[in-house]
N, C-alpha and C positions, 0 to 999 in steps of 0.2 A: 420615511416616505421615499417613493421612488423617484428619480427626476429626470426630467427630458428637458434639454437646453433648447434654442431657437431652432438649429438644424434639423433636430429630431433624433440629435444622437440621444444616447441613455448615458447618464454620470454615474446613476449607480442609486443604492440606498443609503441616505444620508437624513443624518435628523435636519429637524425645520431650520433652526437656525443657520446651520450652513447652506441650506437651500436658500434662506432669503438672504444669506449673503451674499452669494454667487449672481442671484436675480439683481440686488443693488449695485456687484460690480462691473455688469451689464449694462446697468441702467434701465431695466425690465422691470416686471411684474413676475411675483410668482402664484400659478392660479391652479386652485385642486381641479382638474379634469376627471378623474375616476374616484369619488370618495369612498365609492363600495367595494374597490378592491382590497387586497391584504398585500401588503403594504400600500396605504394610497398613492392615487399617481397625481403627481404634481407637474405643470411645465413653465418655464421660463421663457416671458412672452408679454407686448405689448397689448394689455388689457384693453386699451381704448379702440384700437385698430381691430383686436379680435372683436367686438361689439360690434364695433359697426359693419366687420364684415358677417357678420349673423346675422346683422339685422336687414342689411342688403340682398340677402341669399332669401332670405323667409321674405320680402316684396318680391323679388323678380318671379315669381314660380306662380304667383296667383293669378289666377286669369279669370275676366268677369264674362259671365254669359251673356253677348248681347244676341238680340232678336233680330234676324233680316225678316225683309218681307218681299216675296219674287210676285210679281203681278204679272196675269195673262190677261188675255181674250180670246173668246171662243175661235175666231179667226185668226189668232197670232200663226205665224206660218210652223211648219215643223223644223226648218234650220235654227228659227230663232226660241223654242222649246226649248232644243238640245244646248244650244249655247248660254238658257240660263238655267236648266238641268244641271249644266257642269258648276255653274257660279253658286247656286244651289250646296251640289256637295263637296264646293272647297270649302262652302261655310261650316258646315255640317263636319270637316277633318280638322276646322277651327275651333270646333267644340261651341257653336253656339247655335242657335234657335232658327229655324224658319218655316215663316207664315209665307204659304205658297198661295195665293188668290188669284180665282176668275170675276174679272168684271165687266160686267155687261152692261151694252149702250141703248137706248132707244129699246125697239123691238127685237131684242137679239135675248131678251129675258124670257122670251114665248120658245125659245130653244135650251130650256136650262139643261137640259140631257144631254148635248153637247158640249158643257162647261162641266159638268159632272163625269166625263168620259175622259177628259182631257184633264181629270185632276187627278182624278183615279192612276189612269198613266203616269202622271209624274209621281204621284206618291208610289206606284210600283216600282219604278225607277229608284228611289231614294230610297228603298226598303234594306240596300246591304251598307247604307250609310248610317241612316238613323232611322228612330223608331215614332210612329205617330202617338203623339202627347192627343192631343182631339183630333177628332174622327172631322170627317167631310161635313159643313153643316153649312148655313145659309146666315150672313151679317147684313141684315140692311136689304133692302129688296133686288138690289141689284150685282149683290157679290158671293161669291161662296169663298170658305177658307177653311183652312186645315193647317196644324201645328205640329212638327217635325220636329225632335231632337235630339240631339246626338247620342251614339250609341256609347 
């Protein structure tokens, strides 16, 4: 078998026995890394610390999709659009979900064509971020929403 010490240097091809010799006089482990090679490749190396640092690498990298939710009003001003436009697609470059909604007060429901213009808008805005999961639709008598997610 072939063997690579702590450094990464190569010792060479040597049968098992003196490979786990070497590993014992170390104080190591010796662990097969390539068993489908010809000669297999074995290294000399703290088993327990390579574990946990595999196991540490495979958590860190997963990321769970959570759902924002950006809420208007048909009257919200257009500075304040734009400024959660942008809050919008930092979520959307964090790789998660947003539910964009207009909600309407009182008699501002007798104008739903201007909560539908103004969603429309932002979802055209969000179009080179992400991509629309559900279309424009109406929750409740008083809100409409629509579901963005990341590209």
């Amino acid at each position: 078998m072939r063997v690579i010490d702590v450094d990464g240097k190569q010792l060479g091809i040597m049968s098992r026995d003196e490979a786990l010799k070497k590993a014992r006089e170390a104080e190591l482990d010796l662990v097969e890394v390539a068993p489908n090679e010809r000669p297999p490749v074995c290294r000399i190396m703290d088993f327990g610390k390579f574990k946990y640092e595999k196991k540490k690498k495979t958590h860190q990298h997963t990321h769970h999709i959570k759902t924002k939710e950006i809420r208007l009003r048909p009257k919200t001003g257009e500075h304040d659009v734009q400024f959660k436009l942008k809050q919008a697609i930092g979520f959307l470059q964090h790789k998660d979900k947003v539910i964009v909604s207009v909600m309407f007060k009182g008699r501002e429901i007798a104008h739903i064509e201007e909560g539908q213009r103004i969603l429309e808008k932002f979802v055209e805005e969000l179009a080179p971020y992400g991509k629309v999961e559900s279309p424009i639709q109406r929750a409740g008598p008083y809100k409409l929403t629509c579901t963005i997610g990341p590209k």
